[in-house]
C-alpha positions as a Markdown table, in Angstrom:
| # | Residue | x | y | z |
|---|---|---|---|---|
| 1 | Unk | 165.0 | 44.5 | -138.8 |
| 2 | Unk | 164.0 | 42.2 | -141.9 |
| 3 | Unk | 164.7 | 43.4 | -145.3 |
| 4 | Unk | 161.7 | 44.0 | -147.3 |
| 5 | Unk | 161.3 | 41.8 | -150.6 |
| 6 | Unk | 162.5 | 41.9 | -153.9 |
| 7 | Unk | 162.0 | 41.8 | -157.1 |
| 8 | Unk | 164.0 | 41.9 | -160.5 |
| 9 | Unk | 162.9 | 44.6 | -163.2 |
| 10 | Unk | 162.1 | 43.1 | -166.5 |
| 11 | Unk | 163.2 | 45.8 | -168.5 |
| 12 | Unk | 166.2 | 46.9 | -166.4 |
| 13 | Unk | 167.0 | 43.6 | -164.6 |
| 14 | Unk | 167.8 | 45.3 | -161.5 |
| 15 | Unk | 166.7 | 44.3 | -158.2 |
| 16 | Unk | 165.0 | 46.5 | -156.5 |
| 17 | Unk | 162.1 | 46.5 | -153.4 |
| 18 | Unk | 158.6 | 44.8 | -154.9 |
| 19 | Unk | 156.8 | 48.0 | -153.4 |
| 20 | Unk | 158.8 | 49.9 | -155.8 |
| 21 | Unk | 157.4 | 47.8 | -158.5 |
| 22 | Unk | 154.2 | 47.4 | -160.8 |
| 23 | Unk | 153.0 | 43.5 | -160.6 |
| 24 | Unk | 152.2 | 42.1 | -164.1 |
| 25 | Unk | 150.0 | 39.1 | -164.6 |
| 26 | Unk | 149.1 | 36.9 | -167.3 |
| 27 | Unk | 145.3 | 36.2 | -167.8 |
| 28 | Unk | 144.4 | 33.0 | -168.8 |
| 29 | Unk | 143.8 | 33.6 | -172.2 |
| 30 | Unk | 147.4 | 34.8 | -172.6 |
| 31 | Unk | 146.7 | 38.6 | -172.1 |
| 32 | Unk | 149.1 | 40.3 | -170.3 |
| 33 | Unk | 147.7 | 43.0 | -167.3 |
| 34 | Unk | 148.9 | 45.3 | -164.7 |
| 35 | Unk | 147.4 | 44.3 | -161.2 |
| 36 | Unk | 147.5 | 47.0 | -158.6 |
| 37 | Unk | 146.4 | 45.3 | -155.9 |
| 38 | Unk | 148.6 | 42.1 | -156.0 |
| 39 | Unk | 146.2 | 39.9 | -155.2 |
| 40 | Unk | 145.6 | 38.4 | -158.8 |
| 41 | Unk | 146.1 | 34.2 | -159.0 |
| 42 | Unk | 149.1 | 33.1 | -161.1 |
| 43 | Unk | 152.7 | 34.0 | -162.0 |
| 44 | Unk | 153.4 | 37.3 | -161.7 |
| 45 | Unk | 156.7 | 39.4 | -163.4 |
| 46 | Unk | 157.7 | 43.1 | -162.1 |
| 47 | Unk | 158.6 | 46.1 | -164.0 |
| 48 | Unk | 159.8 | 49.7 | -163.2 |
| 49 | Unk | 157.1 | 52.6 | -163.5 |
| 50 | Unk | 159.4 | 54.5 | -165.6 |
| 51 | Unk | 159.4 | 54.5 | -170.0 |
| 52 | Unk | 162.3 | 53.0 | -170.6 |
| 53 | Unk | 161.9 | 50.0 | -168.4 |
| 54 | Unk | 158.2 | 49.5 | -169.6 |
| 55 | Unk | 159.3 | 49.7 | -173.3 |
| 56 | Unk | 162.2 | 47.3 | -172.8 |
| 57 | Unk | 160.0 | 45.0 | -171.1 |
| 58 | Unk | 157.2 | 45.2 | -173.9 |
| 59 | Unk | 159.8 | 44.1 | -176.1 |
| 60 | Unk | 161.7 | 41.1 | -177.3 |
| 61 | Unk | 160.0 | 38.7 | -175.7 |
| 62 | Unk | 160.6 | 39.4 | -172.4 |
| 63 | Unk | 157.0 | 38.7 | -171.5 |
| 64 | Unk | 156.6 | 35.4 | -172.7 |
| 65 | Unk | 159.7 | 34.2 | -171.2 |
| 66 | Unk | 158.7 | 35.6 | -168.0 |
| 67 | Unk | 155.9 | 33.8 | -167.7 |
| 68 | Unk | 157.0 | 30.4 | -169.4 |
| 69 | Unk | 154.1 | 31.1 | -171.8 |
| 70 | Unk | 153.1 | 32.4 | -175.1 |
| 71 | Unk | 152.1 | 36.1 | -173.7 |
| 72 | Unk | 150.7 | 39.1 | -175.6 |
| 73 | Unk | 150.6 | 42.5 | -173.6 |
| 74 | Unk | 147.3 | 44.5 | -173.4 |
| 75 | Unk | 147.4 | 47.5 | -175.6 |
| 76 | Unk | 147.0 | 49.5 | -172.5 |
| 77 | Unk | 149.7 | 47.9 | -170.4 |
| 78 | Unk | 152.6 | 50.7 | -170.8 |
| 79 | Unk | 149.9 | 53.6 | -169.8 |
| 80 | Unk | 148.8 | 51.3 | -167.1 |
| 81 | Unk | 152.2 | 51.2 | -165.1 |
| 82 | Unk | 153.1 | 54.4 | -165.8 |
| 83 | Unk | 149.6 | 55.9 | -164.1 |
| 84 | Unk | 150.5 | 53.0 | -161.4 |
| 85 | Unk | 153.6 | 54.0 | -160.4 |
| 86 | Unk | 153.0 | 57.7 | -160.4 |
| 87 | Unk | 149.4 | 57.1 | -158.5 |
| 88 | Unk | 147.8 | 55.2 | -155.2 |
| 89 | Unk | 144.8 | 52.7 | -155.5 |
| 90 | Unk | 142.4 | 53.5 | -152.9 |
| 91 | Unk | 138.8 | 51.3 | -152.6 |
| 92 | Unk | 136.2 | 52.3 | -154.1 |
| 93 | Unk | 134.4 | 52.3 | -151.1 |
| 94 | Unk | 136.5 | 54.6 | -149.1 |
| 95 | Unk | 134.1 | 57.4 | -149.8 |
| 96 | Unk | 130.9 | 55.7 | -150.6 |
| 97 | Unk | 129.9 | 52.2 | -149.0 |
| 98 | Unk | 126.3 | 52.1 | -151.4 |
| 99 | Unk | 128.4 | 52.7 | -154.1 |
| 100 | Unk | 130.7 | 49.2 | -154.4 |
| 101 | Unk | 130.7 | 47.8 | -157.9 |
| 102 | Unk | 132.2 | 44.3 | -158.8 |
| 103 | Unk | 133.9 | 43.9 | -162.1 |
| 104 | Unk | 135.5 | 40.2 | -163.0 |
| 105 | Unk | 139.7 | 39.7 | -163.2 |
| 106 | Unk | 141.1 | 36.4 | -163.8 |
| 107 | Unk | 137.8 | 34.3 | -162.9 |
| 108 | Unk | 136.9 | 35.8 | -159.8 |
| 109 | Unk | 134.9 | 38.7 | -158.6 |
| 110 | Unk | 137.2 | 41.9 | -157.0 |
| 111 | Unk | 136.4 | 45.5 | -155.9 |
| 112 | Unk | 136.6 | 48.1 | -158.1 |
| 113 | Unk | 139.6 | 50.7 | -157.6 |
| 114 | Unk | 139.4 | 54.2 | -157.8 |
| 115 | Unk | 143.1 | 55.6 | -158.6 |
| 116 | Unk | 143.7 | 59.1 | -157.3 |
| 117 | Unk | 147.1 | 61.5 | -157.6 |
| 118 | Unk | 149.5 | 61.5 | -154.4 |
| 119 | Unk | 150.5 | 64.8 | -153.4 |
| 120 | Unk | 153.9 | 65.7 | -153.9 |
């Protein structure tokens, strides 16, 4: 059986399974963004859904060392990977086909997600 992959927290520095994980990317213009789909272009960093982690990962720097740059977070990162680790992105299209809108990330042209609770 072949272990899944991982990935180190930025806030807590544990390892722990990337599905586990919220992706962050750095846009070019040095914006820092959640991506729920994985699929952005460019060096990504992982952080734990949960306060703590975000907050330490917002802070000190961390970001800009993590991606070798000068890096700002968005001022709706935290919120971001909190609602993404506590919700699933489905397509937009799932329910409606006529409905698909486009919206630009990074350059290039992506579907727009609609987030919906999980049951628990």
């Amino acid at each position: 059986m072949k272990t899944p992959p991982t990935r180190t927290c930025l806030g807590c520095r544990r390892a722990r399974p990337q599905a586990m994980l919220v992706r962050l990317v750095r846009l070019p213009n040095g914006t820092v963004v959640a991506d729920s789909g994985t699929r952005a272009a460019g060096r990504g960093a992982y952080v734990c859904p949960d306060a703590a982690c975000v907050e330490r990962a917002l802070s000190r720097g961390r970001l800009g060392h993590a991606f070798k740059k000068p890096s700002e977070a968005h001022p709706a990162l935290a919120a971001a990977v909190r609602a993404a680790g506590r919700r699933e992105a489905v397509p937009a299209t799932a329910g409606k086909p006529e409905d698909t809108e486009l919206c630009e990330v990074a350059g290039r042209d992506v579907d727009v997600l609609t987030v919906r609770a999980v049951g628990r």
